[in-house]
C-alpha positions as CSV (number, residue, x, y, z in Angstrom):
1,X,211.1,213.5,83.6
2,X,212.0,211.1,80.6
3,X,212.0,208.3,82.4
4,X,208.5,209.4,84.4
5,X,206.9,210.5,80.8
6,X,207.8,206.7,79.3
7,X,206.4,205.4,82.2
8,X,203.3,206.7,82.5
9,X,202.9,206.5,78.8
10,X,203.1,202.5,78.8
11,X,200.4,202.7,81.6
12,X,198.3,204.3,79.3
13,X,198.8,202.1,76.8
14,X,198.0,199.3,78.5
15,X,195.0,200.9,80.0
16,X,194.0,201.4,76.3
17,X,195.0,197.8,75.3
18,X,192.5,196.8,78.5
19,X,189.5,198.8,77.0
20,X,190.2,197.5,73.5
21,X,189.4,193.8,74.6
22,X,185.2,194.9,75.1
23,X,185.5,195.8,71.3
24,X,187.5,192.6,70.3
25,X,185.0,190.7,72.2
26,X,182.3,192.2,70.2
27,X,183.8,191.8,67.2
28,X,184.7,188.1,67.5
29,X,181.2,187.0,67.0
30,X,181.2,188.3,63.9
31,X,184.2,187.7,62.3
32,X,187.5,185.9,63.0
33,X,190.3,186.6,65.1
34,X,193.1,187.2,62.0
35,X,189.7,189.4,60.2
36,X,189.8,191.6,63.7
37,X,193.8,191.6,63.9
38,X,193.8,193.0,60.0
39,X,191.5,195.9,60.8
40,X,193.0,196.5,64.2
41,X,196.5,197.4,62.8
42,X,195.5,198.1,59.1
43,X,193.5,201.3,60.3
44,X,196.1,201.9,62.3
45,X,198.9,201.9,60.1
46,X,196.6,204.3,57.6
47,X,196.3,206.4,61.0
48,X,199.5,206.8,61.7
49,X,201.5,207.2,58.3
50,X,200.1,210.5,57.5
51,X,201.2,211.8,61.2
52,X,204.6,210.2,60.6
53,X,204.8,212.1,57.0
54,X,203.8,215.3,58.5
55,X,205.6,215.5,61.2
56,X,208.8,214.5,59.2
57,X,209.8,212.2,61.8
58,X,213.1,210.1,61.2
59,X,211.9,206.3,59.6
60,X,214.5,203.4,60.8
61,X,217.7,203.4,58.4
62,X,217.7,201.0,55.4
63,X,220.1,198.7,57.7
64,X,217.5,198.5,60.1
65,X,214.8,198.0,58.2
66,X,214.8,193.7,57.9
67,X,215.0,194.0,61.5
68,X,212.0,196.3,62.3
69,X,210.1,194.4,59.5
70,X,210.8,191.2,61.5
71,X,209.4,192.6,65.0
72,X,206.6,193.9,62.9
73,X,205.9,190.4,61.9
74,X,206.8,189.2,65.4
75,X,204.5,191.8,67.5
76,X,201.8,192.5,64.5
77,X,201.1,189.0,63.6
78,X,202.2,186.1,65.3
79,X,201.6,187.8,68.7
80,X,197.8,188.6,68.1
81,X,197.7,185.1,66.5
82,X,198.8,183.7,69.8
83,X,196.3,185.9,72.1
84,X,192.9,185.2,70.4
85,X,194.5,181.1,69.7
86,X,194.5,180.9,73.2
87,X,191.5,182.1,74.5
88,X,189.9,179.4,72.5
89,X,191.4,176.7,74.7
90,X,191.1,178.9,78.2
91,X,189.0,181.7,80.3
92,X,189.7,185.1,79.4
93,X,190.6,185.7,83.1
94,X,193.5,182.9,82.8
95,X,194.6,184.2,79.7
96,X,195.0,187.6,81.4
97,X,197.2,186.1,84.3
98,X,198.9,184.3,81.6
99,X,199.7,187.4,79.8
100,X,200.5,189.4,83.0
101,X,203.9,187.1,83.0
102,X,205.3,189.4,80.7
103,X,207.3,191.7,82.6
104,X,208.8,188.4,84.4
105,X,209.8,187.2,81.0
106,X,211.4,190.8,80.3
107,X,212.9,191.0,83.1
108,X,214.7,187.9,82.6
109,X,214.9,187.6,79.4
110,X,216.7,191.4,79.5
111,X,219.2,190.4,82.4
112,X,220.1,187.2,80.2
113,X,220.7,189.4,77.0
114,X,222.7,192.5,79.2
115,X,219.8,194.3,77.7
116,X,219.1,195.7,81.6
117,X,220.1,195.0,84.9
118,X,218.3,192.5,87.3
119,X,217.8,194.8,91.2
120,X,215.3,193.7,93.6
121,X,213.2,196.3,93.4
122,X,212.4,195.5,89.9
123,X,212.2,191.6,90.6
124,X,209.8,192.7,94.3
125,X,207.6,195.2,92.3
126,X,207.1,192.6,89.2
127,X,206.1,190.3,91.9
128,X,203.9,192.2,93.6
129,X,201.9,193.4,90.4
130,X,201.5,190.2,89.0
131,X,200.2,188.6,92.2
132,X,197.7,192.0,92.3
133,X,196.3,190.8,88.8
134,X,195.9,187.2,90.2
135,X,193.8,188.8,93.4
136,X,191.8,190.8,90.7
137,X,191.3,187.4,89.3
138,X,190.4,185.3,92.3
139,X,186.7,184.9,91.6
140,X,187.7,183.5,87.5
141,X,190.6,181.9,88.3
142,X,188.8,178.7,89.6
143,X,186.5,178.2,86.5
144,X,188.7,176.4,83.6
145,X,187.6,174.4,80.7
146,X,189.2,170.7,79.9
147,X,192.8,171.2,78.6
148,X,193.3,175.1,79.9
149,X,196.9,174.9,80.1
150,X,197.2,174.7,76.3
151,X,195.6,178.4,76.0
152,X,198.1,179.1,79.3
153,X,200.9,178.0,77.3
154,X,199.3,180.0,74.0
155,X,199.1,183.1,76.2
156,X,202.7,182.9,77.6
157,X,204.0,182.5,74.0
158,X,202.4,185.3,73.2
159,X,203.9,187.2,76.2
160,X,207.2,185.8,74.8
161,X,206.6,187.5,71.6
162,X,205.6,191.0,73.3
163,X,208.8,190.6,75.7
164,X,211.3,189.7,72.7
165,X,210.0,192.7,70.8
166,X,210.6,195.2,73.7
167,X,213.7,194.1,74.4
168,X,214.9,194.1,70.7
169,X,212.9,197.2,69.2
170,X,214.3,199.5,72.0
171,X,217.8,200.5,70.5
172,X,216.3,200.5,67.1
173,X,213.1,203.1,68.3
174,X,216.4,205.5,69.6
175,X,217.6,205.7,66.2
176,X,214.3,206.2,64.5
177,X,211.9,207.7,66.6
178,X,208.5,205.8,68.2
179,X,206.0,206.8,65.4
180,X,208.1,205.9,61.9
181,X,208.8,202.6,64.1
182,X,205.7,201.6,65.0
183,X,204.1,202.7,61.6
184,X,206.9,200.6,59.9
185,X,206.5,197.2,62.1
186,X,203.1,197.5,62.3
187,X,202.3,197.8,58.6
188,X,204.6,194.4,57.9
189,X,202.5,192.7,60.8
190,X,199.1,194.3,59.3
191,X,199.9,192.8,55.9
192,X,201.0,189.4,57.1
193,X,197.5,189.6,58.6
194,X,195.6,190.9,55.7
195,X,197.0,188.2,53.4
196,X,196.1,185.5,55.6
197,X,192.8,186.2,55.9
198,X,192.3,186.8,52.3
199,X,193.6,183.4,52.0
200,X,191.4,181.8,54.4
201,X,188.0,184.5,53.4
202,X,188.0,186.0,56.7
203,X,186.9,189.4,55.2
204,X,183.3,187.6,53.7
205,X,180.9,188.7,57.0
206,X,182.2,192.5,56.3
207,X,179.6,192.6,53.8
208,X,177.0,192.2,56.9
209,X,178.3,194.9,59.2
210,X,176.0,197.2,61.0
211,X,177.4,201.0,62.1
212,X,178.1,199.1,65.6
213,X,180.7,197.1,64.2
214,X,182.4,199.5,62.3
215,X,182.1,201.6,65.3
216,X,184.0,198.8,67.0
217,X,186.6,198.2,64.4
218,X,187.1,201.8,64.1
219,X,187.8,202.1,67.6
220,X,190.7,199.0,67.1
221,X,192.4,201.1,64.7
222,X,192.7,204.5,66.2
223,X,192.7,203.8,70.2
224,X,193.5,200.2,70.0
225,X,196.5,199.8,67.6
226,X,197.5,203.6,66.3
227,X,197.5,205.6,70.0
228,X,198.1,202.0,72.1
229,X,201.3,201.0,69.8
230,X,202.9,204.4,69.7
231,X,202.5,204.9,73.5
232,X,204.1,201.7,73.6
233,X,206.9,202.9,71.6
234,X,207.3,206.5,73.4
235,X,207.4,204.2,76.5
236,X,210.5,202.1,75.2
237,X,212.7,205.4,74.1
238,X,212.5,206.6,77.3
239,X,213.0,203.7,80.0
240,X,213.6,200.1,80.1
241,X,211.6,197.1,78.5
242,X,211.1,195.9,82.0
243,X,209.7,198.8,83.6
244,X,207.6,199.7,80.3
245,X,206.5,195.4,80.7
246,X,205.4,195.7,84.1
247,X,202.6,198.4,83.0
248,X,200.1,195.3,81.1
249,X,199.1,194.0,84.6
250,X,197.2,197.3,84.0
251,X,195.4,195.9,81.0
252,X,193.1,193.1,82.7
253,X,192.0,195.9,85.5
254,X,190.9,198.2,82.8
255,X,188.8,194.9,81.2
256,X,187.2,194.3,84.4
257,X,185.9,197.9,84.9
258,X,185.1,198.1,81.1
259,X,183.5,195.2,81.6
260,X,181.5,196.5,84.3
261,X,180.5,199.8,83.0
262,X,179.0,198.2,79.7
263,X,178.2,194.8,80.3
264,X,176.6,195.0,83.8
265,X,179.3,192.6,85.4
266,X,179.7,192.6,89.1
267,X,182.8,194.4,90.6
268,X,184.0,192.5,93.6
269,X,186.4,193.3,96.8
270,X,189.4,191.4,95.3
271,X,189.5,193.7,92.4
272,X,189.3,196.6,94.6
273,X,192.4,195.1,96.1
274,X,194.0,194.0,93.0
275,X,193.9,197.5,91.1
276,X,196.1,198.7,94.7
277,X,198.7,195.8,94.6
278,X,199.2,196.3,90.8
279,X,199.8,200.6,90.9
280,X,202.4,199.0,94.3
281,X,204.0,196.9,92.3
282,X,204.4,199.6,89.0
283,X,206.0,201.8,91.8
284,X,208.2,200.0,93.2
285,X,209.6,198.8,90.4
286,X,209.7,202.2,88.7
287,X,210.9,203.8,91.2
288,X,215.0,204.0,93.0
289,X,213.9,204.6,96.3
290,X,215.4,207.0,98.6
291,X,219.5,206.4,98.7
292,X,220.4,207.6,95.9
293,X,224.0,206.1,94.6
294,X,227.3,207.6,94.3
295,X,228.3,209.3,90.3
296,X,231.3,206.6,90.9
297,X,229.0,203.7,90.8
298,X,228.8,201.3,88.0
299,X,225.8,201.9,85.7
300,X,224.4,198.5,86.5
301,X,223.8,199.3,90.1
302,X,222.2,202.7,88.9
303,X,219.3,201.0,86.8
């Protein structure tokens, strides 16, 4: 049940993460990318410390506390920094195949570092769930403005980040727990952000803000940052970086039916499609299928 619980709770996530790129979208017009990153995870670092405090949960121990600061800085800043950087050079629907390499990177990344075992049905159902993001694509993938491949490149650097920080902030999360984590990292990120754009007077359109955007930034905090992050760190106690990876080819199918629902945009058959090779590919590589191994068997063969 663990393993199914951290599972579903990085689907979620991502879901959220998906929905969250309508408000960032509507927010980019009126301020800057490192403006929208500061409100995203300030509010929901404010959000989440008084649920950490209350609930008495364990914070990471003063040993590991250079390290989670790090990932904060690692996952909080450069990582958003990355994402919106990108998708100044390329489509949003390239940047979302880009990004949908993560759970490759994870994957191999994890082998290399004995972090998890490589099986085939982790390597099949990665496969199969990126190529359901690309078929979701199909229709946006042809479009791309003069020098693309530098946002490509942006966006798989940022998937770097995201697939470093899984991999790294697992064992750490298990001797903390998900919220004190995420509150911890997150506030170093947040402030790294903050500072930046005080710096560069990112915060100066705020004064103009109708209720929509706050609305919009509001939503950032608490669904985009505070409930997306934590999810993401439930997800990591309870089952591996790869499996818990392989859940953000969710996060474009959730944009496109946002994207549907509130800007009018047309829903085509390949997304249809898509959405069913992406939930085949989370399966199968969630999933042990049906021979279940001896108690004997090495640990590596059981993952």
């Amino acid at each position: 049940m663990g393993e199914i619980s951290g599972v579903l709770a990085a689907v979620l996530s991502s879901g959220l993460g998906g929905t969250s790129i309508g408000a960032t979208r509507y927010l980019v017009s009126a301020i800057d990318p490192l403006a929208i990153g500061s409100f995203r995870f300030g509010i929901g670092c404010l959000l989440l410390l008084p649920v950490t405090l209350l609930r008495g949960d364990r914070w990471p121990q003063r040993r590991d506390w250079a390290a989670a600061i790090g990932l904060g800085f690692l996952f909080f800043a450069l990582f958003p920094i990355l994402f919106n950087a990108s998708l100044i050079f390329t489509t949003a629907a390239r940047g979302a195949l880009a990004l949908s390499t993560l759970p490759l990177l994870s994957l191999v990344i994890g082998a290399a570092l004995g972090a998890e075992a490589l099986t085939w049905r982790k390597s099949v159902g990665v496969v199969v769930a990126t190529c359901g993001v690309a078929v979701a694509l199909l229709s946006d993938l042809t479009s791309a403005p003069s020098g693309a491949w530098r946002g490509d490149l942006l966006m798989v650097a940022a998937a770097l980040c995201m697939a470093l920080y899984g991999i790294w902030s697992k064992p750490l999360i298990r001797r903390s727990s998900p919220i004190a984590f995420t509150t911890l990292s997150m506030a170093a990120g947040a402030a790294c952000l903050i500072l930046l754009s005080l710096v560069r007077g990112s915060f100066a359109p705020v004064a103009g803000f109708s209720l929509p955007q706050w609305l919009a930034a509001s939503y950032l905090g608490a669904f985009g940052a505070a409930l997306t992050f934590y999810l993401w760190a439930f997800a990591l106690e309870r089952t591996t970086p790869t499996r818990v990876a392989i859940s953000v080819t969710v996060n474009p199918i959730t944009a496109s039916l946002v994207g549907a629902w509130l800007l009018q945009e047309p829903l085509r058959w390949n997304l249809a499609a898509g959405i069913v090779a992406v939930f085949a590919g989370i399966w199968i590589a969630t999933t042990t299928g049906r021979r279940s191994l001896p108690a004997s068997a090495p640990a590596s063969e059981r993952s």
